[in-house]
N, C-alpha and C positions, 0 to 999 in steps of 0.2 A: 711899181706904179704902172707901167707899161706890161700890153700883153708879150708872152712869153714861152719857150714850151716850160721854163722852168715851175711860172707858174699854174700853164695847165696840167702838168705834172701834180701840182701843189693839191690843185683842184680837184682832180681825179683822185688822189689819194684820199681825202678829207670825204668824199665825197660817198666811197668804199665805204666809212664809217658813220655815215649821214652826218656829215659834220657841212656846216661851210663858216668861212671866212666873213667878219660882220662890216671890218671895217672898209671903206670904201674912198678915205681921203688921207691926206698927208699926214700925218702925226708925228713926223721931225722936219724942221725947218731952221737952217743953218745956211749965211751965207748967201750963196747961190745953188745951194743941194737943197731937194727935198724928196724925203722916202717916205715911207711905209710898213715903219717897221714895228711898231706897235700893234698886237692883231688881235682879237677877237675870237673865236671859233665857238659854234653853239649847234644843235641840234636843229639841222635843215626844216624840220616841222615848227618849228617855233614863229612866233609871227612877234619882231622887233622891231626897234628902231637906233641907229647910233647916229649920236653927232657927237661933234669934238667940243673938248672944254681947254680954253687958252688961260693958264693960269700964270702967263710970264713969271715960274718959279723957274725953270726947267728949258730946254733945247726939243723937248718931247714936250708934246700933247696931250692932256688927258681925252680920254675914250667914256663915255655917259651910254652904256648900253641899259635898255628899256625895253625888259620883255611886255607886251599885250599879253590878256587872257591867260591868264595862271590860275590853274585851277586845284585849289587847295583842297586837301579832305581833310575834313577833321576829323579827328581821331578821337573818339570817345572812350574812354578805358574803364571799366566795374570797377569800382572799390575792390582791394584785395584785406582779407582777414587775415591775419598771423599770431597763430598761438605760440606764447612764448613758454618755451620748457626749462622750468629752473629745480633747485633742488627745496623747493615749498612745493 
């Protein structure tokens, strides 16, 4: 939850692979503790958005990640022919 070098460490590595980190709030809450240990990691070019879902099943949080602008191709495929060889 707190900056750290452990997690700029974290950062810079994730970061080597265009990756980053989505989630940004507590996703365990216990007691008087709360962490962040639930994460996310998505490709730095992606444009998202995360919030938490509290489903009082759980001591964890669920995570609702929501990519924007997803750009599908559709894939169009030819009819394929197959001649079948038998003994006729």
């Amino acid at each position: 939850m707190e900056a750290s070098n452990n997690r700029k460490s974290l950062d810079s590595l994730l970061a080597t692979y265009n990756l980053r980190s989505t989630v940004h709030f507590p996703t365990r809450i216990v007691n008087n503790s709360i962490s962040m240990i639930d994460n996310i990691f998505i490709d730095a070019s992606r444009n998202y958005t995360t919030e938490p879902y509290i489903n009082g099943l759980s001591d964890h949080d669920a995570q609702i990640l929501t990519i924007h602008n997803i750009a599908v191709t559709n894939i169009t495929t030819d009819p394929c022919y197959i001649r079948n060889f038998n003994k006729n």
